[in-house]
C-alpha positions as CSV (number, residue, x, y, z in Angstrom):
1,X,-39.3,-26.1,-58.6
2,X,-38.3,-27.8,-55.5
3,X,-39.0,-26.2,-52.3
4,X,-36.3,-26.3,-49.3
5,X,-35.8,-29.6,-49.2
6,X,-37.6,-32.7,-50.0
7,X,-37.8,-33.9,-46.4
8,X,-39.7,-30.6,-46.2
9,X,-41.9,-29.9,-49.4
10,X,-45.0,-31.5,-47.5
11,X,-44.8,-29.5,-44.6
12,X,-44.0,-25.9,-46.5
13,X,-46.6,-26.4,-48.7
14,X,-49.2,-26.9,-46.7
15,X,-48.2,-24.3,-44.2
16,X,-48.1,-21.9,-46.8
17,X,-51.5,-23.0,-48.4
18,X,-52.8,-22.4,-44.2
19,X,-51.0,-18.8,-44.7
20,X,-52.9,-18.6,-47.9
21,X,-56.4,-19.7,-46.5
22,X,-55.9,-17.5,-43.1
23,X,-55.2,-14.3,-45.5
24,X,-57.9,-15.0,-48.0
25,X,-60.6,-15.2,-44.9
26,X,-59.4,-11.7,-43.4
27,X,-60.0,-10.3,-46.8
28,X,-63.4,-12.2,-47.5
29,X,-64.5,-10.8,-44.0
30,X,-63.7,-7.3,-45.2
31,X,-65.1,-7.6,-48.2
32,X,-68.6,-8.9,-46.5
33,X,-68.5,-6.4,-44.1
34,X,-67.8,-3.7,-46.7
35,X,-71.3,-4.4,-48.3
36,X,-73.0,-5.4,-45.0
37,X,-71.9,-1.0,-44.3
38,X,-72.9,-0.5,-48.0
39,X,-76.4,-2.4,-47.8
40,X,-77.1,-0.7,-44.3
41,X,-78.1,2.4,-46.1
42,X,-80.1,0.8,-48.7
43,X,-83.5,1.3,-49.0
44,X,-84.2,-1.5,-51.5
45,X,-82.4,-4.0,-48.4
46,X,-83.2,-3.3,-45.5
47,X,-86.5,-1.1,-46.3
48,X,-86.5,3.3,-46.3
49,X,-87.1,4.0,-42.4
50,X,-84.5,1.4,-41.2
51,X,-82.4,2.9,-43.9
52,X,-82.7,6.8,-42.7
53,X,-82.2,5.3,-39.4
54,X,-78.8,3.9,-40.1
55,X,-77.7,6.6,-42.0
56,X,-78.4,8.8,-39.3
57,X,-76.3,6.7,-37.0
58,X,-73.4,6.5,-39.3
59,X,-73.6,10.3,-39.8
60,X,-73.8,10.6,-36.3
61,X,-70.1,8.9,-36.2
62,X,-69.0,9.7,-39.8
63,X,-65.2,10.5,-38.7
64,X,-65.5,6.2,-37.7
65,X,-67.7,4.9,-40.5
66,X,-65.9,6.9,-43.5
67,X,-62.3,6.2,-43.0
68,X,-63.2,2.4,-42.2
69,X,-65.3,1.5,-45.3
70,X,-62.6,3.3,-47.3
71,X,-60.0,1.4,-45.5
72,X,-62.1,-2.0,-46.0
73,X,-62.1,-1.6,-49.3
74,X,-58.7,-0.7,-49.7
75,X,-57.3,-3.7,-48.2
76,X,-60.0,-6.5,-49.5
77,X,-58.8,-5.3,-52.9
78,X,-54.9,-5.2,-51.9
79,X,-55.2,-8.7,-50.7
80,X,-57.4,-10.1,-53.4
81,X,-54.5,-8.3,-56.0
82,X,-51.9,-9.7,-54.1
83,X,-53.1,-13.3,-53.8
84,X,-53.6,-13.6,-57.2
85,X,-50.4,-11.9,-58.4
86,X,-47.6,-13.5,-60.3
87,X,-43.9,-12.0,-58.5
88,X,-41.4,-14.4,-58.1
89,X,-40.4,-13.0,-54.1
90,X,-44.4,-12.8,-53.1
91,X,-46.8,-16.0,-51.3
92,X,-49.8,-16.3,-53.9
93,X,-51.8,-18.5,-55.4
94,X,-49.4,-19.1,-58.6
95,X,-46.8,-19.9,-56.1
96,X,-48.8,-22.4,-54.6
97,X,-49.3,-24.1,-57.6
98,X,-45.8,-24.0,-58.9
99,X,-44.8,-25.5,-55.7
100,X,-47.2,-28.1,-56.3
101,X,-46.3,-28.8,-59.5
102,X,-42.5,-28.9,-59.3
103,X,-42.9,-31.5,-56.3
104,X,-45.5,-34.2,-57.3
105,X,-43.3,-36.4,-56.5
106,X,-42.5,-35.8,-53.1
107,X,-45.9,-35.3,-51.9
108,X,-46.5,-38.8,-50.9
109,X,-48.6,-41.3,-48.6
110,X,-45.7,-41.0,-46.2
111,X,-44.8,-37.3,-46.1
112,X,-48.5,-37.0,-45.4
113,X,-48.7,-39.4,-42.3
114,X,-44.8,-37.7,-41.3
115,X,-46.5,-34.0,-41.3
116,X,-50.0,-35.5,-39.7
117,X,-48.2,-37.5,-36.6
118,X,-51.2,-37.2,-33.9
119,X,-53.9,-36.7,-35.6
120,X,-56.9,-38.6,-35.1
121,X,-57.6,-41.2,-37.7
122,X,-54.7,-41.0,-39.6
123,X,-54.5,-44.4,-41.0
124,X,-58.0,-44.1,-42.4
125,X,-56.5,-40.9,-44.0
126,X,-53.5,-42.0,-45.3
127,X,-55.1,-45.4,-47.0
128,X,-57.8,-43.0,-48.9
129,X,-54.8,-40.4,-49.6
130,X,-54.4,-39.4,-53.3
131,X,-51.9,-37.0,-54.6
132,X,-52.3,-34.7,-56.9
133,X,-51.2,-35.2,-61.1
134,X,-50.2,-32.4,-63.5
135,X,-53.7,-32.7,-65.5
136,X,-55.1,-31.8,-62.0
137,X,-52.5,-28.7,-61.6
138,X,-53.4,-27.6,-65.2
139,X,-56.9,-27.5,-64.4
140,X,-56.4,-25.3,-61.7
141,X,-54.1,-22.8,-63.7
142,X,-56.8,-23.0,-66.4
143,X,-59.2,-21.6,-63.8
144,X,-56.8,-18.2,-63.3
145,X,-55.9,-18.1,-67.0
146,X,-59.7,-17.9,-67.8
147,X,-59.8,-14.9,-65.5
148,X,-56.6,-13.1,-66.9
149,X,-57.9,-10.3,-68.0
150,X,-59.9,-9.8,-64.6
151,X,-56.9,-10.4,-62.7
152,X,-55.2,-7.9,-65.7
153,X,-57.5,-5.0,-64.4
154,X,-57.4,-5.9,-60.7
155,X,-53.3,-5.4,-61.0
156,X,-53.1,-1.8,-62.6
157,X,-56.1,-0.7,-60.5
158,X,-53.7,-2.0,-57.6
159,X,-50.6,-0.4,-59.0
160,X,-52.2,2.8,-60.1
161,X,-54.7,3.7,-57.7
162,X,-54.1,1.8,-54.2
163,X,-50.5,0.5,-53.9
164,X,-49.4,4.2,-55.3
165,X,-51.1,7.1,-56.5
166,X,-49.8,8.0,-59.7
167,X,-50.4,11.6,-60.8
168,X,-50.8,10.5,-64.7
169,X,-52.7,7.8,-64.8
170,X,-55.3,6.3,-67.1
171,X,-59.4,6.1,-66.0
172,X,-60.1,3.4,-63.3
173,X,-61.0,0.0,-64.5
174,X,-64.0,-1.3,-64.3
175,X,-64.3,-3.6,-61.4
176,X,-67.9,-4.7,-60.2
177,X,-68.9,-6.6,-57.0
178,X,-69.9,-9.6,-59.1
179,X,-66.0,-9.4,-60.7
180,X,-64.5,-9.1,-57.2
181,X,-67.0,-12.2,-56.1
182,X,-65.6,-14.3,-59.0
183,X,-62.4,-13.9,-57.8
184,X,-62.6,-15.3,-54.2
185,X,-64.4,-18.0,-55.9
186,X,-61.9,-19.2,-57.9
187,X,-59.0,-18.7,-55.3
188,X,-61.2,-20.6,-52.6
189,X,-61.4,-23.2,-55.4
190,X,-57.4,-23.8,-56.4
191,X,-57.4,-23.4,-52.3
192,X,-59.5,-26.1,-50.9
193,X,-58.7,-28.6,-53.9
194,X,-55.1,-28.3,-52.7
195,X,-55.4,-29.0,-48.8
196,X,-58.4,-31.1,-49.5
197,X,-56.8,-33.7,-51.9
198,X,-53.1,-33.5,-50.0
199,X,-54.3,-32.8,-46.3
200,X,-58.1,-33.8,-46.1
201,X,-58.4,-30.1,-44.6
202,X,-60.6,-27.9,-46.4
203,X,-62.3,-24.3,-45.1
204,X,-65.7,-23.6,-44.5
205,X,-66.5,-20.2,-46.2
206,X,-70.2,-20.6,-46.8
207,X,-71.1,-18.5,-43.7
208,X,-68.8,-15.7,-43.8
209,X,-71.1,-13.6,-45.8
210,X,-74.2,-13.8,-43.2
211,X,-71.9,-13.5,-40.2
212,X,-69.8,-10.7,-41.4
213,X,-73.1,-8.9,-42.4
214,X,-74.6,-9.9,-39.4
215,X,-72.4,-8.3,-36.9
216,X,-72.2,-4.9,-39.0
217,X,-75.4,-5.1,-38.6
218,X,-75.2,-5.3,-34.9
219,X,-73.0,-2.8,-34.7
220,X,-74.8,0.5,-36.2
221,X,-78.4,-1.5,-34.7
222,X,-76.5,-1.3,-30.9
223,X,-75.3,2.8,-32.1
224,X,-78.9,3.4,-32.9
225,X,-80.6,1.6,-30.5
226,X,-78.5,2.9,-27.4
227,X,-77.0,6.2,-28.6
228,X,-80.6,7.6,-26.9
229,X,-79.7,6.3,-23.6
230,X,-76.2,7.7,-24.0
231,X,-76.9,11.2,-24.5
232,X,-79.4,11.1,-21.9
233,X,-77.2,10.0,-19.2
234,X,-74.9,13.2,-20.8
235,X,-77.6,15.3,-19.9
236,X,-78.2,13.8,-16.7
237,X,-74.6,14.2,-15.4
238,X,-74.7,18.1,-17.3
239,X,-78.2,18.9,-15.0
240,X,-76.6,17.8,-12.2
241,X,-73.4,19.6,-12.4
242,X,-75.6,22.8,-13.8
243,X,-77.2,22.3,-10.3
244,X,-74.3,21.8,-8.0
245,X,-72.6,24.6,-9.7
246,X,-76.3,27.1,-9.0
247,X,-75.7,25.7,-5.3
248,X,-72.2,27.0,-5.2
249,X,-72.9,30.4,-6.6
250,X,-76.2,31.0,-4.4
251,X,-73.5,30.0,-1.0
């Protein structure tokens, strides 16, 4: 499969690989912060008074919290369906690699150095560039084939339940948090070999977990730490018109 030219397989590719990684890190951020809202409320995390704290806070702003879990894990599971799905008009990860693997031969040394003009030590680069081989390809399909029926339950869970709501439908698949996990794996995997080998440009995911879970955290701790001082500057301002308005009336 050749791209739209082979001046241009180099560049496409790796622009949509970029499209690919930017994608994947919105929906691994979602995902995160899904279970950072999830393990809030969880005695067995964060211990049973900070839990009943933070419950209280999110029930103190339920109309917020609610429709934004629901809507995390809505899209975290859209995306994660969509990169991993298989249409012919759609950017995914089977794409990627078909791309790959229909232009070997054009992803050379010098289409390399022609797409990275500028950047800083690009003749070190380009003299330690490899490109990729079709045993290398396969062993990245290999990696989604091994999770096809995974990927199998991800799609009708998609089709059935979240892209549309079908009135008849069978009983949701079974999709656990360790399921969803092995699936960002594997597409960070296919993802980083691809731009690492061909563009020495992998993505640092390893902290997106703490740092998404960390600023849920911060959130509903700022709610329940300053939600006091909030109402009590309410009631301030209410005493004080209550008193201006007794002023009136006595005049």
């Amino acid at each position: 499969m050749n791209i739209e030219s082979e001046d241009n397989t180099f560049k496409n590719l790796m622009e949509y690989a970029r499209a690919m990684h930017k994608r994947y890190f919105h929906a691994l951020s979602a995902f995160y912060v899904y279970e950072g809202l999830s393990e809030a409320t969880a005695p067995n995390i964060v211990g049973q008074v900070l839990a009943e704290n933070n419950t209280k806070v999110i029930s103190n702003f339920i109309n917020f919290f609610m429709p934004t879990k629901e809507a995390l894990r809505v899209y975290f599971l859209l995306e994660l369906a969509k990169m991993l799905d298989s249409s012919e008009s759609a950017l995914h990860i089977n794409k990627i690699l078909t791309i790959t693997e229909g232009n070997l031969k054009n992803l050379t040394v010098d289409a390399f150095k022609e797409y990275n003009q500028g950047r800083v030590f690009i003749e070190e680069l380009a003299a330690e560039y490899r490109s990729l081989d079709y045993k290398e390809v396969s062993l990245l399909r290999d990696m989604i084939d091994k999770n096809k029926v995974l990927i199998e339950r991800l799609k009708i869970y998609r089709d059935k339940w979240l892209a549309h709501d079908d009135i008849k439908k069978p009983e949701p698949p079974l999709i656990s948090r360790g399921d969803v996990g092995t699936l960002f794996g594997v597409l960070e995997k296919i993802l980083n070999f691809i731009t690492g080998k061909l563009n020495s440009e992998s993505w640092a995911y390893s902290r997106v977990e703490d740092e998404s879970k960390h600023h849920t955290r911060l959130v509903i701790d700022y709610l329940r730490r300053f939600e006091p001082y909030r109402l009590a500057e309410i009631q301030k301002e209410f005493d004080e018109d209550m008193r201006l308005y007794g002023s009136e009336n006595k005049n």
